[in-house]
C-alpha positions as CSV (number, residue, x, y, z in Angstrom):
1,X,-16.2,-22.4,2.7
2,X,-14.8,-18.6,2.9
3,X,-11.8,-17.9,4.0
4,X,-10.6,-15.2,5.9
5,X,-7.6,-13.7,5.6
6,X,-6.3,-11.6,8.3
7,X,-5.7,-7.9,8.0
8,X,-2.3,-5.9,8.5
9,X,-1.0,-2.8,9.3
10,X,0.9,-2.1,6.0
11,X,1.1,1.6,6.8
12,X,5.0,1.3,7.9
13,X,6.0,-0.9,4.7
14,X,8.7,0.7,2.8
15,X,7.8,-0.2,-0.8
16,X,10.2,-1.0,-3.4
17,X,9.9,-1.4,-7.2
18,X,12.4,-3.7,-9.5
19,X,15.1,-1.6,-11.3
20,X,13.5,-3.5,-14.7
21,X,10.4,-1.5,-14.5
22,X,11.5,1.0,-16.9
23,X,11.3,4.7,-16.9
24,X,7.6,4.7,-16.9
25,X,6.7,2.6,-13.9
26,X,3.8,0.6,-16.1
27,X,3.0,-2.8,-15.4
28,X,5.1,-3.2,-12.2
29,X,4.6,-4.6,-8.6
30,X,6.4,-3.1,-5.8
31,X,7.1,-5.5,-2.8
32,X,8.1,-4.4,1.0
33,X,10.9,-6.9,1.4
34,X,11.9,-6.1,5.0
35,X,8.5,-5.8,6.4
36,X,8.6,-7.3,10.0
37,X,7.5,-10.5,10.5
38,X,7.1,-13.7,7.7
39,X,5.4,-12.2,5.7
40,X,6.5,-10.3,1.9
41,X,3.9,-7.6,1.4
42,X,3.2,-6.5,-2.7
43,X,1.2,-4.5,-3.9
44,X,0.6,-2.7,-8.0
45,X,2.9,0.7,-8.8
46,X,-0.1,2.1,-10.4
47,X,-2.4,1.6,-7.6
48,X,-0.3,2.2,-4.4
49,X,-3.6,3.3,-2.3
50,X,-4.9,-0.2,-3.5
51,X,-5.5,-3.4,-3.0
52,X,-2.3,-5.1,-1.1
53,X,-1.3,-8.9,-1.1
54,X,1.0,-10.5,1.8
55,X,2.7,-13.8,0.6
56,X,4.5,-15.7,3.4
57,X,8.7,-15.5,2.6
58,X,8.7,-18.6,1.4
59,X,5.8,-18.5,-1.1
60,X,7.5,-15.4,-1.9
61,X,10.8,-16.8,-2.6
62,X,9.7,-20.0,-4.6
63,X,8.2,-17.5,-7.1
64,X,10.8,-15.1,-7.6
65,X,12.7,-18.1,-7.9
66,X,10.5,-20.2,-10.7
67,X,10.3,-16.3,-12.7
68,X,13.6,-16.0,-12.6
69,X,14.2,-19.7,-14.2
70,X,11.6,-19.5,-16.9
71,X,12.8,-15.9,-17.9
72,X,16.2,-17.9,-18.1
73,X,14.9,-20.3,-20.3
């Protein structure tokens, strides 16, 4: 079974990349937190005309949140 995920206008996302990326930008994923609608789009620094993923917020959330407790750990 394929499935299809739907496409989106990600044209109007303003991007944003975590003040722990470092000076160089490598290895860092920039999310559009306040894109419109449920939906959290991120996408790779390095590759900006790329490939893009859209999480729904609260997938989203539950990962920033399980990062941030193992990195605690």
């Amino acid at each position: 079974m394929k499935r299809h995920s739907p496409e989106y206008d990600l044209s109007t996302a303003a991007w944003y990349k975590s003040s722990y990326s470092g000076g160089d930008g490598a290895d860092c994923l920039e999310v559009a937190p306040n894109f419109p609608g449920p939906l959290v789009p991120v996408r790779d620094s390095k590759t900006p005309r790329g490939p893009k993923l859209a999480f729904r917020a609260e997938a989203w959330s539950a990962f920033v949140t399980d990062v941030k407790n193992s990195c605690a750990e």
